[in-house]
C-alpha positions as semicolon CSV with decimal commas, in nm:
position;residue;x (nm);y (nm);z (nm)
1;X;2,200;13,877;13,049
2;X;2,167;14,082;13,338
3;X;1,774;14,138;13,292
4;X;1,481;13,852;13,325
5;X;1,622;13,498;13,197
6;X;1,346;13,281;12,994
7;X;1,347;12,985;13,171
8;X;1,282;12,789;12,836
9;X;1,607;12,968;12,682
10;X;1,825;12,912;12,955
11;X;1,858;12,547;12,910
12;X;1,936;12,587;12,543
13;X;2,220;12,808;12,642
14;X;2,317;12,630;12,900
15;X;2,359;12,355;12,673
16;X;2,532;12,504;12,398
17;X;2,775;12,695;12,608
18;X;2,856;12,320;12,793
19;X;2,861;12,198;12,390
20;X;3,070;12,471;12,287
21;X;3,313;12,402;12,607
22;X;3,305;12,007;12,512
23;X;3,402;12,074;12,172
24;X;3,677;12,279;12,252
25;X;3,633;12,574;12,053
26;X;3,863;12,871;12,150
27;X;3,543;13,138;12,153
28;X;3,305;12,934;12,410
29;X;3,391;13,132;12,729
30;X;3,303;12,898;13,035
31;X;3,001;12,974;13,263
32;X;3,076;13,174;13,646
33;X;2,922;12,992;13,912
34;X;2,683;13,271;13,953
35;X;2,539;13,182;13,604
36;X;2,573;12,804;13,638
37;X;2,345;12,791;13,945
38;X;1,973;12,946;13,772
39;X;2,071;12,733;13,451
40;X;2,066;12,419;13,608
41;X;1,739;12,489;13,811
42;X;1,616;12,605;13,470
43;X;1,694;12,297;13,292
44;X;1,537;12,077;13,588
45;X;1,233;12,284;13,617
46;X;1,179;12,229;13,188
47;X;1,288;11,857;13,208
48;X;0,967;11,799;13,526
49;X;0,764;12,025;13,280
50;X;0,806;11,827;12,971
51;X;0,821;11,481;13,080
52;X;0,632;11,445;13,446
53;X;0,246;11,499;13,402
54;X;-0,017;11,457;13,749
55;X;-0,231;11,198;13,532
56;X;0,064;11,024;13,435
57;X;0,207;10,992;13,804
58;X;-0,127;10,869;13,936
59;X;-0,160;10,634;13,626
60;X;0,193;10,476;13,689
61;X;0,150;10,467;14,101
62;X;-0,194;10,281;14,055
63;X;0,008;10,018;13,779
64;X;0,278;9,953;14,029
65;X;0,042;9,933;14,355
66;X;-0,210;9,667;14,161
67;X;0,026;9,409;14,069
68;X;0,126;9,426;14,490
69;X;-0,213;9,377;14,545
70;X;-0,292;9,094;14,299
71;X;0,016;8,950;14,479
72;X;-0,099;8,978;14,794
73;X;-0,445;8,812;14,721
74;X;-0,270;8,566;14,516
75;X;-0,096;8,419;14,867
76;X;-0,399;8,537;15,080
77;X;-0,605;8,267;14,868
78;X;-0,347;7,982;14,833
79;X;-0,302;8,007;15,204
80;X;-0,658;7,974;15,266
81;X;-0,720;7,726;14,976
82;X;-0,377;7,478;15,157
83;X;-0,610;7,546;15,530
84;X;-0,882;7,393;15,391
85;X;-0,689;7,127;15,240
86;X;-0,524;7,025;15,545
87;X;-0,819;7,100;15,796
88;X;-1,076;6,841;15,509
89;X;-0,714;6,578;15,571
90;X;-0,769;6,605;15,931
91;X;-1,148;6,554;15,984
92;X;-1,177;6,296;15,696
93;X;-0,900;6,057;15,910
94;X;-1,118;6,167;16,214
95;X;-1,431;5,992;16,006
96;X;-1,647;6,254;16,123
97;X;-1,807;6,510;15,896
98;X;-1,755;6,881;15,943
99;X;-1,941;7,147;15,782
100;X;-1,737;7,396;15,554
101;X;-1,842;7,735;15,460
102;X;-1,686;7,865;15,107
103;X;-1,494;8,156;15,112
104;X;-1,757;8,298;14,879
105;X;-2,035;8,319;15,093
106;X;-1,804;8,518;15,396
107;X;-1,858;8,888;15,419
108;X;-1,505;8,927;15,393
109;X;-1,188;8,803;15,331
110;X;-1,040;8,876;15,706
111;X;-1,323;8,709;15,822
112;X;-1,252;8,404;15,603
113;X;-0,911;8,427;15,704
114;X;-0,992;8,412;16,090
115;X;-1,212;8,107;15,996
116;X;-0,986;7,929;15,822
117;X;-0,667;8,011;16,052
118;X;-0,961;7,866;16,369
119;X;-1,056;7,536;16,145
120;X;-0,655;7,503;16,092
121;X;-0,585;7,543;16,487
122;X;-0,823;7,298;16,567
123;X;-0,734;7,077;16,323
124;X;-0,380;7,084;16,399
125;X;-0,426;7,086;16,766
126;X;-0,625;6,719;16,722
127;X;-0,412;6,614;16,517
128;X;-0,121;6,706;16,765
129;X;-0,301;6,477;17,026
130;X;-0,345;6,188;16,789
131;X;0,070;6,157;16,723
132;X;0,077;6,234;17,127
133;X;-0,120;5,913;17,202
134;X;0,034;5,727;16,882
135;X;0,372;5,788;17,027
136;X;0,307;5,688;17,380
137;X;0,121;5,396;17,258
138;X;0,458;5,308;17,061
139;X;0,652;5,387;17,354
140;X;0,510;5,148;17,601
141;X;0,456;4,912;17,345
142;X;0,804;4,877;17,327
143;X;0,894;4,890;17,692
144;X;0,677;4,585;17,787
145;X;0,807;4,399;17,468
146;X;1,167;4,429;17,571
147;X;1,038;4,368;17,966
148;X;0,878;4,074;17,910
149;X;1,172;3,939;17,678
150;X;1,403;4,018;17,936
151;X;1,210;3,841;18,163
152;X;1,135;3,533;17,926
153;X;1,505;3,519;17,788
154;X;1,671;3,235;18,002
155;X;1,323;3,036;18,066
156;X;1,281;3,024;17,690
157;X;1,624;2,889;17,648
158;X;1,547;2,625;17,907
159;X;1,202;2,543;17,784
160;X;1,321;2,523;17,426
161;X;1,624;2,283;17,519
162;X;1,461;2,078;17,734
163;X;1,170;2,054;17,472
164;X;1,458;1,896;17,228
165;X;1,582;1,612;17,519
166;X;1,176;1,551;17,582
167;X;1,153;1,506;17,248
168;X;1,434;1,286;17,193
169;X;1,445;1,089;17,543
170;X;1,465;0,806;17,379
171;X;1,790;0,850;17,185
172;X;1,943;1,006;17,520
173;X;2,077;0,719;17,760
174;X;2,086;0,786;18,125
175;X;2,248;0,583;18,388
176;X;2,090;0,630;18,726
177;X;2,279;0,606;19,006
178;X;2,138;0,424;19,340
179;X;2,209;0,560;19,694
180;X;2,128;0,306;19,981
181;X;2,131;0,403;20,344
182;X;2,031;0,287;20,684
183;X;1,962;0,342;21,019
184;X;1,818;0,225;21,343
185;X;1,574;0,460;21,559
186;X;1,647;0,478;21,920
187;X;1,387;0,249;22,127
188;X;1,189;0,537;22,259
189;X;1,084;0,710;21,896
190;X;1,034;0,333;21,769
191;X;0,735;0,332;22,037
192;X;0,574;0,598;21,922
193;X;0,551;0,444;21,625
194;X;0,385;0,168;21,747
195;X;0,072;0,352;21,822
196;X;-0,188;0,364;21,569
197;X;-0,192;0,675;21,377
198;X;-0,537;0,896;21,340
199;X;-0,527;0,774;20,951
200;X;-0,307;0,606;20,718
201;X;-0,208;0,951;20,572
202;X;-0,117;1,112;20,881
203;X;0,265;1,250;20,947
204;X;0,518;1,118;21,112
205;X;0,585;1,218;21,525
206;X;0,756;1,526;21,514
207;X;1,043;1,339;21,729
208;X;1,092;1,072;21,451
209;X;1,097;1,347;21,171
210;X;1,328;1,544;21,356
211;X;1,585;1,213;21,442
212;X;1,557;1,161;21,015
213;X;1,622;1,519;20,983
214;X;1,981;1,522;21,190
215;X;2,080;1,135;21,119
216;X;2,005;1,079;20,741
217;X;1,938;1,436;20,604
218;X;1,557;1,388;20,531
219;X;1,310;1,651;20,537
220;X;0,981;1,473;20,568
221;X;0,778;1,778;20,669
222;X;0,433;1,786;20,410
223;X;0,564;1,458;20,222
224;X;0,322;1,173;20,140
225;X;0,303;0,901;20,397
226;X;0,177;0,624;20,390
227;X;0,093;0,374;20,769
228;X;0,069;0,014;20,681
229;X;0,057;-0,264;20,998
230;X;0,451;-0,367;20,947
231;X;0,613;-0,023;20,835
232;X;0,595;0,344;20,762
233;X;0,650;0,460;20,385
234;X;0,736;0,785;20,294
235;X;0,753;0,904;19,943
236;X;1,023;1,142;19,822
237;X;0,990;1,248;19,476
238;X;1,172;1,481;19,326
239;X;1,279;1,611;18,974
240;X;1,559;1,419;18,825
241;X;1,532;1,108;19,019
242;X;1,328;0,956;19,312
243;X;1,306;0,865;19,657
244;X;1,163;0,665;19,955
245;X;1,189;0,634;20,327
246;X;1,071;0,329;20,513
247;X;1,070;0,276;20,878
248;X;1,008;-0,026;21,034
249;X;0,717;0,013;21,320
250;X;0,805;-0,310;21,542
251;X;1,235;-0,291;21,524
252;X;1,244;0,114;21,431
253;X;1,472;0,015;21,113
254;X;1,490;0,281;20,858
255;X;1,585;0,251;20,509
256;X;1,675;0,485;20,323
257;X;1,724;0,510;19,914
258;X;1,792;0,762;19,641
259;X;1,797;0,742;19,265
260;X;1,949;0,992;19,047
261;X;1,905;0,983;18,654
262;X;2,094;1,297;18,565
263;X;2,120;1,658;18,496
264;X;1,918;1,607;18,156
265;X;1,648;1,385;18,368
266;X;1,649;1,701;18,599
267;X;1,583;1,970;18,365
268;X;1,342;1,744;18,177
269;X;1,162;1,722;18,493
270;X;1,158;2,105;18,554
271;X;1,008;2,128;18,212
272;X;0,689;1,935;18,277
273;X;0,734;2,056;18,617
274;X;0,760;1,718;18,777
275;X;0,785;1,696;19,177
276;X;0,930;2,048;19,190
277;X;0,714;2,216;19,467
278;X;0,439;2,478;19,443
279;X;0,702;2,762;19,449
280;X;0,808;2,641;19,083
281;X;0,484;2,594;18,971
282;X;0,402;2,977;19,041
283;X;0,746;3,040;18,871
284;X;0,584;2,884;18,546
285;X;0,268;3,071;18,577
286;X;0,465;3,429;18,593
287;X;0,669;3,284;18,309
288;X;0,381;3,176;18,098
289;X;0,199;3,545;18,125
290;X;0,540;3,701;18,043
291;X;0,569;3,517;17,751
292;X;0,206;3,568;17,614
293;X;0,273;3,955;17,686
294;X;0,589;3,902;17,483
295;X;0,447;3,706;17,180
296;X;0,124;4,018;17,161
297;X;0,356;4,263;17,230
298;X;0,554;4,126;16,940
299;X;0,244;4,061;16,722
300;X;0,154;4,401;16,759
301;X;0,514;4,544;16,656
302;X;0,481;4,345;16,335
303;X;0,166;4,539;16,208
304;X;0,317;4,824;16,298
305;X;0,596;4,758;16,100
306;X;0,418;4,519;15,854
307;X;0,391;4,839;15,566
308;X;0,724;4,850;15,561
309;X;0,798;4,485;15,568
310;X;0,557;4,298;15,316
311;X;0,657;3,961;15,391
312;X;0,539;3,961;15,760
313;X;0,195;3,816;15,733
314;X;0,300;3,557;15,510
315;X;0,549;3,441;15,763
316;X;0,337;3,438;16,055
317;X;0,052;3,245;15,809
318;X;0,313;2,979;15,773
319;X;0,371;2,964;16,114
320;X;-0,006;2,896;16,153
321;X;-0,086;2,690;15,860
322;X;0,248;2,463;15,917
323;X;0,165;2,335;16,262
324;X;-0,218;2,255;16,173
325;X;-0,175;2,079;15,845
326;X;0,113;1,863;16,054
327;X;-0,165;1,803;16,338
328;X;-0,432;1,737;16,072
329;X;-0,289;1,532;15,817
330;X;-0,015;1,326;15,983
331;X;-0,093;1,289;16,330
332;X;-0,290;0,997;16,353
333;X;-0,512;0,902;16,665
């Protein structure tokens, strides 16, 4: 023992001393750590020897580095294959044709890559913009919808009310009431009104309209009048009921009379817009264009929402067709 060891003997008594020690027989005489240390690099150095071989290694790192790189161009292609899916979705919405070269005929695959990942940004970029203008188009679709309804609520309530007491006038009974007063100009403004006018339409003398405008409460200011060779009429429409004035030009006598048919007569009247002055006529124009922005704005929300709701354009058809068979077939001239 205390010359050369043979490395290929040393593990064999390595190994029976360690058997003889494990199966307790009394003559196996354990190893000194001196001896233990060059038996155990003797037994490594056989076990690399007999088992570990250069061709082998290089055989076994080449089987475990191809399956990486299968792997690797496995998700390299799919990528690129899902790029060109998506970039051939986006330009066939756009409806304009855009020219593809196949991977095959690149020079590499980086380069495909770098064409693909391009086509994808571009793709993605338009269609980016597309949900941009989709969604502000949305946006201030609602905004005037619920504008214009706002705007619309009341004067639809009124319109459609008063288009159920138009419709039904005669089944509604109104009792006017009558309002009779009089009055007697002072001599001076009953002279003036002795003159003959510059025509039978012009205005009353500014003193006599402003005498009716203390005394009786009458604003004749840009009201019909009418010169005759006895008296003076003035007409004095309004909604809900009438009016007239009516001045005597030799005594200066004024009569005065009012006729009021009701609230319904009144709102009636503010329907057809009856007598109720140019400011409420401009009120129905700005009414009217709100509600024709309401009714397209509306239109519009129901195709956008028409996937979703299948019964839309058959309502709206009815509420087409209804109307005109009605007009057609039972309204006769």
């Amino acid at each position: 023992m205390d010359g050369e060891t043979d490395p290929v003997s040393l593990p064999h008594r390595c190994a029976t001393s360690s058997d003889r020690a494990t199966q307790g027989r009394a003559d196996a005489e354990p190893l000194s750590p001196s001896r233990r240390a060059p038996c155990l690099a003797a037994r490594r150095s056989a076990c690399a020897a007999k088992y570990h071989h250069p061709s082998r290694d290089a055989a076994s790192k080449q089987q475990s580095i191809e399956p990486r790189y299968e792997s690797v161009q496995f998700r390299t292609n799919l990528i690129s294959s899902c790029s060109k899916a998506r970039v051939a979705s986006v330009n066939k919405s756009r409806w304009r044709p855009v020219p593809f070269v196949p991977l095959r005929f690149m020079k590499s695959d980086s380069a495909a890559r770098r064409m693909d990942n391009s086509r994808l940004m571009v793709g993605s970029d338009e269609l980016w913009q597309r949900k941009k203008r989709r969604a502000f188009f949305i946006n201030q679709l609602y905004q005037w919808h619920w504008i214009s309804s706002g705007l619309c609520l009341i004067g639809m309530l009124l319109f459609a009310l008063t288009g159920i007491t138009l419709n039904n006038a005669g089944k509604i009974e109104a009792k006017p009431t009558v309002t009779m007063r009089e009055g007697q100009l002072p001599q001076a403004l009953t002279n003036d009104l002795k003159s003959e006018p510059g025509s039978l339409k012009a205005a009353l003398p500014p003193g006599v309209s402003g005498w009716l405008q203390r005394e009786i409460g009458v604003n004749t200011a840009g009201r019909d009048t009418e010169w005759s060779d006895q008296e003076v009429y003035v007409a004095l429409p309004r909604p809900g009921g009438d009016a007239w004035l009516s001045i005597q030009r030799d005594s200066g006598a004024v009569s005065y009379e009012v006729t009021d048919r009701g609230w319904i007569a009144y709102f009636n009247d503010l329907h057809k817009g009856r007598h109720a002055g140019k400011t409420w006529s401009w009120f129905i124009d700005v009414f009217a264009a709100a509600a024709v922005i309401f009714c397209l704005t509306g239109l519009l929300l129901l195709q956008l929402h028409s996937k979703r709701r299948p019964a839309t354009w058959p309502v709206v058809g009815m509420g087409l067709i209804i109307p005109t068979l009605l007009a057609v077939l039972l309204i006769h001239s």
